[in-house]
PyMOL CGO cylinders between C-alpha atoms (Angstrom):
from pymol import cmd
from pymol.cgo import CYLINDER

trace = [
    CYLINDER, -113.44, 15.58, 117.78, -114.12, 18.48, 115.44, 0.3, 1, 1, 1, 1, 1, 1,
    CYLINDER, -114.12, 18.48, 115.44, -116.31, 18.30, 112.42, 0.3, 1, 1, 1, 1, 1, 1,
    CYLINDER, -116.31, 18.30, 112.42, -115.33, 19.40, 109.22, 0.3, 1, 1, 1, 1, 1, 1,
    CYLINDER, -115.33, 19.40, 109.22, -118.09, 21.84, 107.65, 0.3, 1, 1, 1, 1, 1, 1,
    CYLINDER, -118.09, 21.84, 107.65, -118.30, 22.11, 103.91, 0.3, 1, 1, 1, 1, 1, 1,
    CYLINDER, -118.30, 22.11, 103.91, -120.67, 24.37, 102.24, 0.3, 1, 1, 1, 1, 1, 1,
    CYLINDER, -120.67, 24.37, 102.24, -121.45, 25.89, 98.47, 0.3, 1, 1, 1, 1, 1, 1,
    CYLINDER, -121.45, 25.89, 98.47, -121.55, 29.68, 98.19, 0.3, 1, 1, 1, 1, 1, 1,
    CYLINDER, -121.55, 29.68, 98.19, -122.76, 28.94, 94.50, 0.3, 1, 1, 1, 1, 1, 1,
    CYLINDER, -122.76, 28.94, 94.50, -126.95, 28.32, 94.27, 0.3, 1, 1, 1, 1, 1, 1,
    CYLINDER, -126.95, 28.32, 94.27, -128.25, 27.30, 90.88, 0.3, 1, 1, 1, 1, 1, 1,
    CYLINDER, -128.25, 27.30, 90.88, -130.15, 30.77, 91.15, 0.3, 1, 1, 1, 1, 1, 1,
    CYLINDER, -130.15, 30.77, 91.15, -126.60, 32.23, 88.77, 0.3, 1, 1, 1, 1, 1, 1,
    CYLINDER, -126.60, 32.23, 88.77, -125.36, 34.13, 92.04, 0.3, 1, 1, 1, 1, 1, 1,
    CYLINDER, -125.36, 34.13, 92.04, -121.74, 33.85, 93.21, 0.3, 1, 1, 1, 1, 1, 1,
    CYLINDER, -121.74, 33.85, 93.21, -121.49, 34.48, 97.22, 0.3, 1, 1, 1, 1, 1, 1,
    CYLINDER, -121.49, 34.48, 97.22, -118.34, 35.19, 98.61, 0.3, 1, 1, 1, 1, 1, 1,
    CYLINDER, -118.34, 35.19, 98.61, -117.31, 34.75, 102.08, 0.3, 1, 1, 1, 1, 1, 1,
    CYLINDER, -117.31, 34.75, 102.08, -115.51, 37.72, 103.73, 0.3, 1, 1, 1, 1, 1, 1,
    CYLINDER, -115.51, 37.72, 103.73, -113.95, 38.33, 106.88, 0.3, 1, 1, 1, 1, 1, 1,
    CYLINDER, -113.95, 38.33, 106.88, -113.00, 41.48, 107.96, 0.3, 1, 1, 1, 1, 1, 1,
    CYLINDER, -113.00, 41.48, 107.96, -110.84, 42.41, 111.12, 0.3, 1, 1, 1, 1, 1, 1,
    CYLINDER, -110.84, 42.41, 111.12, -111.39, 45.51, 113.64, 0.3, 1, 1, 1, 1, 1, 1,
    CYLINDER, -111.39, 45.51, 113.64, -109.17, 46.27, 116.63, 0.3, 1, 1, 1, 1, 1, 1,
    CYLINDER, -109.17, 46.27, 116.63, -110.92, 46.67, 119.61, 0.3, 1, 1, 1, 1, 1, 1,
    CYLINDER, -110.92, 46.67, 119.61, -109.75, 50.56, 121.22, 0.3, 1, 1, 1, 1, 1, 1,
    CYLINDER, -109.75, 50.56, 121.22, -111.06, 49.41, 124.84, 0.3, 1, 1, 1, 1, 1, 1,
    CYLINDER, -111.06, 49.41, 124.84, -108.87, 46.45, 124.85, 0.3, 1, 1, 1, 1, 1, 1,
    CYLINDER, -108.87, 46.45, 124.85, -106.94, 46.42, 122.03, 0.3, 1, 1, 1, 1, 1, 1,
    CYLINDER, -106.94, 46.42, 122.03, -107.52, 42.99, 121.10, 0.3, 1, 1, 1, 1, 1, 1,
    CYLINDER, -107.52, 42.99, 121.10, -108.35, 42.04, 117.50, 0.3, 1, 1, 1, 1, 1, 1,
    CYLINDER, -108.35, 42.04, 117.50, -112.13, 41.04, 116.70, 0.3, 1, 1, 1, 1, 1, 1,
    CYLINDER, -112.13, 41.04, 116.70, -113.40, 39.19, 113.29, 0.3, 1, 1, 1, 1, 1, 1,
    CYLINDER, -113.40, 39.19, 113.29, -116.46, 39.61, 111.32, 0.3, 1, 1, 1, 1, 1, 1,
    CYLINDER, -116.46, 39.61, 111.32, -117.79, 37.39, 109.14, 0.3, 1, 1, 1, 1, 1, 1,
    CYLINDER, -117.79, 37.39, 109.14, -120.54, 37.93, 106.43, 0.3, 1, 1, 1, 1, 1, 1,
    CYLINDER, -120.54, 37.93, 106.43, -121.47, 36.31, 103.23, 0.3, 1, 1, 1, 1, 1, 1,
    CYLINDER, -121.47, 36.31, 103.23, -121.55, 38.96, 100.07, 0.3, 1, 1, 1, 1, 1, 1,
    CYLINDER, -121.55, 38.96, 100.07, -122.64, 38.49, 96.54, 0.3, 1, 1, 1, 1, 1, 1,
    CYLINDER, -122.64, 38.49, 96.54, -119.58, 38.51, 94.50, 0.3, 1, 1, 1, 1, 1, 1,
    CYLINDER, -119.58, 38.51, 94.50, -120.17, 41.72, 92.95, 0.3, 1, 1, 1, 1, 1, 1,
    CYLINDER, -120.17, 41.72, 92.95, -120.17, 43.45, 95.94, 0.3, 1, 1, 1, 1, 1, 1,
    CYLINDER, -120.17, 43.45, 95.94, -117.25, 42.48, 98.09, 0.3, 1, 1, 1, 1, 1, 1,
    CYLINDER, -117.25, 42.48, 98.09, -115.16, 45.74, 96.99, 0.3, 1, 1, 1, 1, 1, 1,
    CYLINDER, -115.16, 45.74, 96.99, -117.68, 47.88, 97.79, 0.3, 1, 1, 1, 1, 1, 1,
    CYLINDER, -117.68, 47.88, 97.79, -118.24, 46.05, 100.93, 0.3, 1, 1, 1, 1, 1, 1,
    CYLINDER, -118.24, 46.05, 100.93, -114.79, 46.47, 101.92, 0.3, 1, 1, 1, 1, 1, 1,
    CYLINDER, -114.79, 46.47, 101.92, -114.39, 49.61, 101.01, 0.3, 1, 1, 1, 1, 1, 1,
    CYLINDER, -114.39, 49.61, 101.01, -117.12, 50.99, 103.46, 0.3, 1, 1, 1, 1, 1, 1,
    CYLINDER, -117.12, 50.99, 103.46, -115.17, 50.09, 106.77, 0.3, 1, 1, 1, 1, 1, 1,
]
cmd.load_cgo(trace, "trace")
């Protein structure tokens, strides 16, 4: 049986985290990979921006 995860992004430090997943296509196999990575708020345009 599966277990369900829950988790805060938001510390009592006044930073916002955002969790963003981002999706590449493999060119050896062409099979679509995922990457996941925790941003501060304020930065998830630029982060997805940079490719």
């Amino acid at each position: 049986m599966a277990k369900k995860v829950v988790a805060t992004l938001k510390t009592s430090s006044g930073k916002n985290y955002a969790k963003v997943i981002s999706m590449s296509r493999s060119p050896k196999t062409g099979a679509y990979t995922f990457k996941e990575e925790i941003v501060v708020s304020d930065n998830v345009k630029d982060y997805l921006a940079k490719k």
